[in-house]
N, C-alpha and C positions, 0 to 999 in steps of 0.2 A: 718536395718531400716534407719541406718545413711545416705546409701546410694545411697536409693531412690528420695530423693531430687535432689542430681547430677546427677542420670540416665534423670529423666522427663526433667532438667535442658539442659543435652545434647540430648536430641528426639526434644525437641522445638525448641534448635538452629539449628538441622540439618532439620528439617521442613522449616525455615524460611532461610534458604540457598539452599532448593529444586527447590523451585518455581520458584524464579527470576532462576536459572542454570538451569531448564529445557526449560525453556520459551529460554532462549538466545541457547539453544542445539538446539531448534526446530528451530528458526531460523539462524542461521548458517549451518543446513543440508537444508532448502530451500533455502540460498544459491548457497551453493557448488553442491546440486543437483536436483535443482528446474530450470524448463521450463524456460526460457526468453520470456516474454511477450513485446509489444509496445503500448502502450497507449498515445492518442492524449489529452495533457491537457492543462490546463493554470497553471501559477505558481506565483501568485504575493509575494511581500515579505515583510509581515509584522514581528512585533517585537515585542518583548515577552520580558518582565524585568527577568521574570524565568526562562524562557525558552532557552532564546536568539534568533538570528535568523536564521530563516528558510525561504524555499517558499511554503506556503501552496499552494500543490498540487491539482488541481482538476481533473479528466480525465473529457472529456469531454460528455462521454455517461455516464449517473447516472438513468438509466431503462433499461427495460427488460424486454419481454414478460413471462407470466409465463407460464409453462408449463401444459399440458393437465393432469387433476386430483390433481394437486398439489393444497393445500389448504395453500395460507400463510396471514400471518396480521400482522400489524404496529410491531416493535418492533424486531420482529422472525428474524433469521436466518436463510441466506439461500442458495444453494452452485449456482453459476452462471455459466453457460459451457461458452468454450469460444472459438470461430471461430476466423479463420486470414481473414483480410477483402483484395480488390485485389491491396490494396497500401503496405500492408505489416502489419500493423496495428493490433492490435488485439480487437476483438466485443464482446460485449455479447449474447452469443444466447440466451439461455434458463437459469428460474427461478426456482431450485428443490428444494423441502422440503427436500432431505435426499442427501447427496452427490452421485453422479453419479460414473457406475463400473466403468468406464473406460474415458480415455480424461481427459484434464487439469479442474480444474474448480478452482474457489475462494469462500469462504466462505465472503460471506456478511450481513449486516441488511437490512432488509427492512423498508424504512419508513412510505411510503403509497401503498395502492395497488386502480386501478380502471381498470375495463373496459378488463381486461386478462392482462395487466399492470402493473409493481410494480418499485416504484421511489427508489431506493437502496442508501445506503451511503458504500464506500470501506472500507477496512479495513487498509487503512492508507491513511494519508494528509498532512504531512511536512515530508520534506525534508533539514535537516539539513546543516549549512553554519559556514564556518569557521567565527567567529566574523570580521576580518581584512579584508575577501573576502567580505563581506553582502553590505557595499556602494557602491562597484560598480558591484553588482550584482542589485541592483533595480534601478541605472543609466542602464547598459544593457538592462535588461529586460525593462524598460520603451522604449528605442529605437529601439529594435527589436520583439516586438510584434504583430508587423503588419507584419511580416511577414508570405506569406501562409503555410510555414513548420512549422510553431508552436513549443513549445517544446512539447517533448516526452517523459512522463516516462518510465522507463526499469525497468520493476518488475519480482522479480523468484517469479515461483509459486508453490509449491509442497503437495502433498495432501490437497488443501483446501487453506493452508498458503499463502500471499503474503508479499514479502517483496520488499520494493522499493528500488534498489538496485544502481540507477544512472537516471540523468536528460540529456539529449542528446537537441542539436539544429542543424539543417543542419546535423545530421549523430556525432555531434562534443559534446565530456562531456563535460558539463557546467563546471565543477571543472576547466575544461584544457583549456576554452575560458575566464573564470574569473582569472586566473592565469596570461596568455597573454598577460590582460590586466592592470595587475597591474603592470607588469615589464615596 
C-alpha cells in the first residue's frame, strides 16, 4: 500500500514528459521526412518581452476553396491540398473535412467560411531570431521589402504537420543574409 503513492507519482511524471516528447518526435520526423513546400509571405518583426524576437510570418494566400460536399465552419479544422503554382511556389487548392489519401496536404483552422470560400489561419507564424541578429533583421527587412521576390517561407510538410523550417529571400536563408550583415 506504501507503494502506491510512488507508482501514481511516477505515471504522472511520465505522462507529463509524454506530451511535450511526442509533439517534438512528431515534429522532427516532419522534418527530416516531410515534403518542402515554398510559400510567398511577408515577415515583419515585432517583439515579444516573453517571447523575444521573431518575424511574424504571414503566407500570403490565407483562403481556399472548399471542396465539393465538404461541410466546414468557423473554428473546425481542416486539411488544405496543396499544388505547386508555375513559379515554383506552392497553392492551396482544396478545403477537406477529413484529410486526403493521397498528396501533401496541411492541417489548418478555419476562421470564416462564405460563398464555397473558407479564410484559414496556418498552423504557424513566427519565426524565431537570434536575440543579437533581430536589429538588423528589421533594418533589412524594412529595405528590402519592396522587392518583387518577397520572402519566402520553406515549410516540411508530413502527414498534415507543418513545420516552418527556414525564411529564404532571392533563393538566400535569411540566417545566412543577416549574418553577412553583421560582420
Amino acid at each position: 500500500m506504501k507503494s502506491l503513492p510512488l507508482i501514481l507519482f511516477a505515471l504522472i511524471s511520465l505522462a507529463q514528459w509524454a506530451a511535450p516528447l511526442s509533439q517534438i518526435f512528431r515534429y522532427e520526423q516532419t522534418l527530416s521526412k516531410g515534403t518542402l513546400i515554398r510559400l510567398k509571405c511577408s515577415a515583419p518583426d515585432p517583439y515579444d518581452p516573453l517571447r523575444g524576437r521573431y518575424l511574424a510570418v504571414r503566407p500570403e494566400q490565407d483562403d481556399a476553396a472548399i471542396a465539393k460536399g465538404a461541410k466546414l465552419r468557423s473554428g473546425q479544422h481542416a486539411y488544405a491540398t496543396l499544388k505547386t503554382g508555375s513559379d515554383g511556389l506552392t497553392l492551396l487548392d482544396e478545403l477537406h473535412a477529413e484529410p486526403p489519401a493521397s498528396g501533401d496536404y496541411v492541417r489548418v483552422t478555419v476562421r470564416w467560411e462564405a460563398e464555397g470560400k473558407a479564410h484559414i489561419e496556418w498552423p504557424f507564424d513566427r519565426f524565431y531570431l537570434n536575440e543579437a541578429l533581430a536589429p538588423e533583421a528589421d533594418k533589412w527587412f524594412a529595405e528590402s521589402i519592396r522587392n518583387s521576390k518577397g520572402v519566402v517561407a520553406e515549410v516540411r510538410v508530413h502527414h498534415g504537420t507543418a513545420v516552418l523550417e527556414n525564411l529564404t529571400f532571392d533563393g538566400i536563408s535569411f540566417r545566412e543574409l543577416l549574418k553577412q550583415r553583421v560582420k
